[in-house]
N, C-alpha and C positions, 0 to 999 in steps of 0.2 A: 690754616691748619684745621679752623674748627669743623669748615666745610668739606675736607677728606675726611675727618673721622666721624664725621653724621651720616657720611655717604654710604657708612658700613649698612650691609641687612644687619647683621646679627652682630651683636656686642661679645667678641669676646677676643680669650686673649691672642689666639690665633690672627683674628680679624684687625685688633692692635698694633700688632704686631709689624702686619704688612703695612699697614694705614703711617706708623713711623719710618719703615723702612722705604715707602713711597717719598715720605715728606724728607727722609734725609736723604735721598738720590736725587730727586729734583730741585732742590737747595730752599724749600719753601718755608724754612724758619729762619728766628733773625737771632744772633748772638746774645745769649745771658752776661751779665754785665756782674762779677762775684769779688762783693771786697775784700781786702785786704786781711789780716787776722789783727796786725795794730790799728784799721782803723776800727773795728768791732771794738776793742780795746778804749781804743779815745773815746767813743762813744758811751760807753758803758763807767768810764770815770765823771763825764762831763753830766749823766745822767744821774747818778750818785751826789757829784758836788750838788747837781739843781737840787735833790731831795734833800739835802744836808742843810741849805739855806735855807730852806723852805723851814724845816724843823726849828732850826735855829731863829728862824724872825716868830715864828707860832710862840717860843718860849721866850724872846726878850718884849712882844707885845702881851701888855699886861690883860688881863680877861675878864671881864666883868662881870663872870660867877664866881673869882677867889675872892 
């Protein structure tokens, strides 16, 4: 893909244009892979709980500046 749109003269959006409408008529991209919206979701709790632990061991180890 990178090698049709470097192949342009002129950068623009015309030039764009064709450079994608070449690359999707001769099938020369490969499929985006887009998750789920609960797995964004799991992800974003399990990120949460790790920061929660994290906080929570910070404040049951005791600190040797109190």
């Amino acid at each position: 893909m990178r090698a049709v749109m470097s192949s342009q003269r002129n950068k623009t959006d015309k030039a764009d244009a064709l450079g994608i409408a070449y690359i999707m008529r001769t099938g020369w991209f490969r499929q985006a892979y887009i998750k789920s919206e609960s797995c964004y979701r799991t992800r974003l709790l399990l990120t949460h709980r790790r920061n929660l632990e994290a906080k929570f061991l910070d404040l049951e180890t005791p600190s040797a500046t109190r």
